[in-house]
C-alpha positions in Angstrom: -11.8 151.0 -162.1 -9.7 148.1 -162.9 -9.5 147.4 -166.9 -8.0 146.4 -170.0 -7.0 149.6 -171.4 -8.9 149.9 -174.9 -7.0 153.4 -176.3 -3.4 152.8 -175.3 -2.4 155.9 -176.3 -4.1 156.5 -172.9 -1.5 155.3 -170.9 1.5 156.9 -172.7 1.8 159.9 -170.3 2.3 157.8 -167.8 4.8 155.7 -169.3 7.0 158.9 -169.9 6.5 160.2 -166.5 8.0 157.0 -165.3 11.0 156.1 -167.5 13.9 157.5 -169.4 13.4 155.7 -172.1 14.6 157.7 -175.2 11.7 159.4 -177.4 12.9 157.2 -180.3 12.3 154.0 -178.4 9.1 155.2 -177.0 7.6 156.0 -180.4 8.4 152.7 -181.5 6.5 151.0 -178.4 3.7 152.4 -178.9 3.2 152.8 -182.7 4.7 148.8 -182.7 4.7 146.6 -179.8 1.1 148.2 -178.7 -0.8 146.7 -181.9 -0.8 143.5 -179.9 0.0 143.9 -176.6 -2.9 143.4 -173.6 -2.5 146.9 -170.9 -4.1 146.5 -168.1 -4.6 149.9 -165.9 -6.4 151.3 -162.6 -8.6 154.2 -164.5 -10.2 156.9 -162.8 -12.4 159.9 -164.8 -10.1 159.3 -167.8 -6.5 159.2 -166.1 -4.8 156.6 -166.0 -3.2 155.9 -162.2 -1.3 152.4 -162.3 -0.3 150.0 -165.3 1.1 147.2 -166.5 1.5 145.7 -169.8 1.5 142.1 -171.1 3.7 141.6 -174.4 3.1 138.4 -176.0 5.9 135.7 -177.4 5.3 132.9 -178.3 7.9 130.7 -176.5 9.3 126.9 -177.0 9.2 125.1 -173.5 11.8 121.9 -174.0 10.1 121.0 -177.5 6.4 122.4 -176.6 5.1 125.7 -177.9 3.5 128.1 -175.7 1.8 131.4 -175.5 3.3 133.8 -172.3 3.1 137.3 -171.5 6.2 139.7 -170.6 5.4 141.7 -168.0 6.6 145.2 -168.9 6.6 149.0 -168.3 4.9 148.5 -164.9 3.9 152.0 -163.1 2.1 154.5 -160.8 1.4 158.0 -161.0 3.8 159.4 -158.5 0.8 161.0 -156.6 -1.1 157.9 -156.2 1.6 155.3 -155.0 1.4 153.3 -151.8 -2.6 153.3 -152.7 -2.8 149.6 -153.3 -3.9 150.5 -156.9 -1.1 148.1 -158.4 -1.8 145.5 -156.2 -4.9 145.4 -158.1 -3.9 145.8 -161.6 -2.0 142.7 -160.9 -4.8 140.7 -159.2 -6.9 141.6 -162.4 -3.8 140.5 -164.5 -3.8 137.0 -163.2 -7.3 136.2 -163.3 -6.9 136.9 -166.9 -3.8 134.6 -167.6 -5.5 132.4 -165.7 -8.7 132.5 -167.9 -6.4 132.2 -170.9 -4.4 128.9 -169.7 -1.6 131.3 -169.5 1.3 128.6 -168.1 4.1 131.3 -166.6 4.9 134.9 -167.3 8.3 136.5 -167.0 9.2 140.1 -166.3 12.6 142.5 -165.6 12.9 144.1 -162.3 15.0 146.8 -161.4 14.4 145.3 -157.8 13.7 141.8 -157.4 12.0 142.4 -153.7 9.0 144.5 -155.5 7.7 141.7 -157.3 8.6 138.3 -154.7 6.0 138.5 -152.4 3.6 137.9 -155.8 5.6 134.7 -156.3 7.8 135.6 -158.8 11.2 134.5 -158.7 14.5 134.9 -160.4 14.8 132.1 -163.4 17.7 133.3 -164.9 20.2 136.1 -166.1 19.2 138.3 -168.8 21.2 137.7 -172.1 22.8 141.3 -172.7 25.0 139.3 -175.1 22.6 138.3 -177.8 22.9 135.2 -180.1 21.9 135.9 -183.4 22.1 132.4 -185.2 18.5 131.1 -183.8 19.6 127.1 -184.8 22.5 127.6 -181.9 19.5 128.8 -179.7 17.7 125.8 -180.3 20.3 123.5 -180.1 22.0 124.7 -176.7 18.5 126.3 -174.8 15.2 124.4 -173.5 13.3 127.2 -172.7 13.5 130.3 -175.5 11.2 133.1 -177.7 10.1 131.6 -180.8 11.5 133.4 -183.9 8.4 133.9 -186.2 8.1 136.5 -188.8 6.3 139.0 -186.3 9.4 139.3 -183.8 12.3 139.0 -186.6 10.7 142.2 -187.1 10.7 143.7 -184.4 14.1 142.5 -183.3 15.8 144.4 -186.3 14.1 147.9 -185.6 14.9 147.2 -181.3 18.6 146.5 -182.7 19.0 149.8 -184.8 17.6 151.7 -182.1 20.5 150.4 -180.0 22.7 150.9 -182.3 21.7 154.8 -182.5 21.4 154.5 -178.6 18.2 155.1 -178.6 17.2 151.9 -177.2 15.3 151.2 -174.1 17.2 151.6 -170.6 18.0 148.5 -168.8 18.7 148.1 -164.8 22.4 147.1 -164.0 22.9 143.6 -163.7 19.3 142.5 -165.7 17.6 139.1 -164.6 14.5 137.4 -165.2 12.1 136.5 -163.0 8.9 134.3 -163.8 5.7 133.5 -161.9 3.4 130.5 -162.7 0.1 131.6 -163.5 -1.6 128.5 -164.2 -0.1 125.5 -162.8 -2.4 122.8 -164.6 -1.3 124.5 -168.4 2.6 124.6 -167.0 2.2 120.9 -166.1 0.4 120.1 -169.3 2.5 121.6 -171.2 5.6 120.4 -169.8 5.0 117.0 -169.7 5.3 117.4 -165.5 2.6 116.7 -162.7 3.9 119.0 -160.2 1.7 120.0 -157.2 2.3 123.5 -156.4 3.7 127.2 -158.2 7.1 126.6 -156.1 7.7 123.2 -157.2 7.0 124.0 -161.0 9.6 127.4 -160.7 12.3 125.4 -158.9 12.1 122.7 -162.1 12.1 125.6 -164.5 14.9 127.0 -163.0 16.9 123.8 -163.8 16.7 123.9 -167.2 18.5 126.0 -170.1 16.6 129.4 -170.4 17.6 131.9 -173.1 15.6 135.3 -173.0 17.6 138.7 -174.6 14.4 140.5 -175.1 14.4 143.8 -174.0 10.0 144.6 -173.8 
């Protein structure tokens, strides 16, 4: 069965199984970023098989506000791969950004060739050096998180986990790839009257994009 996971603490197992990520960090996922977070997993008689989940930001998009999703901690159960049961956690993820008007979502690979063939494709690099005046953000970037009290928050406790290295582990050279999920909210939301996904990504890519956020 393909759902939206209502006790995360459900998928946790599976999240350890598949990353290194450091106790510390993965303490703070759940018991944090989790409150408000969407999971959406392939369930069978109580185990969880596949997951993804969808972290929300709230993210300015050249001088609109929108709502997105980052695509995070993205796994199978070792024993159940090649099964075709992510291929439909993700068709169930995009009829429900599409049913929320959802304009794009973003993600970080560690292979860009898992996720292309979805129509996701590279935006930009990842900001491993981070900015941490917001005003030079929003004067140098058109496309960025929006810093409300919620993820000035969670910023500070992601940057003293790093600085007890006990953050979470990133791929070597991080970038960002996005996919358009609803091409009508992109277009209304950017002012733009473009006709297809590919069109909308390859204007997106054009413009100034600042993401440094690590789930």
């Amino acid at each position: 069965m393909i759902t939206e996971c209502v006790d995360k603490d459900q998928t946790r197992k599976l999240y350890e199984e598949a990353f290194d990520d450091p106790k510390e960090f993965v303490d703070y996922y759940y018991s944090e970023k989790c409150r408000d977070n969407k999971i959406i997993v392939s369930i069978m008689e109580g185990e969880v098989l596949s997951m993804l989940h969808l972290n929300p930001y709230y993210m300015n998009l050249w001088d609109t506000v929108i709502k997105t999703y980052y695509i995070v901690a993205v796994a199978t159960r070792e024993d159940k791969r090649h099964q075709g049961h992510m291929s439909e956690v993700f068709k169930k993820t995009f009829e429900i950004l599409k049913n929320e008007h959802i304009p794009f979502v973003f993600l970080l690979p560690v292979d860009e060739k898992i996720y292309s063939f979805m129509g996701f494709e590279k935006i930009c690099d990842f900001a491993l050096d981070k900015i941490k005046d917001y005003e030079v953000i929003k004067k140098n970037y058109d496309v960025y998180c929006i810093w409300d009290e919620i993820y000035i928050k969670r910023m500070a406790m992601e940057d003293k986990l790093r600085e007890a290295d006990s953050g979470e582990v990133l791929p070597d050279s991080p970038v960002i790839m996005a996919k358009i999920t609803d091409l009508s909210a992109f277009n209304k939301a950017a002012g733009c009257s473009f006709i297809s996904d590919k069109e909308a990504l390859e204007f997106l890519k054009t413009k100034r994009i600042y993401i440094c956020e690590e789930v």
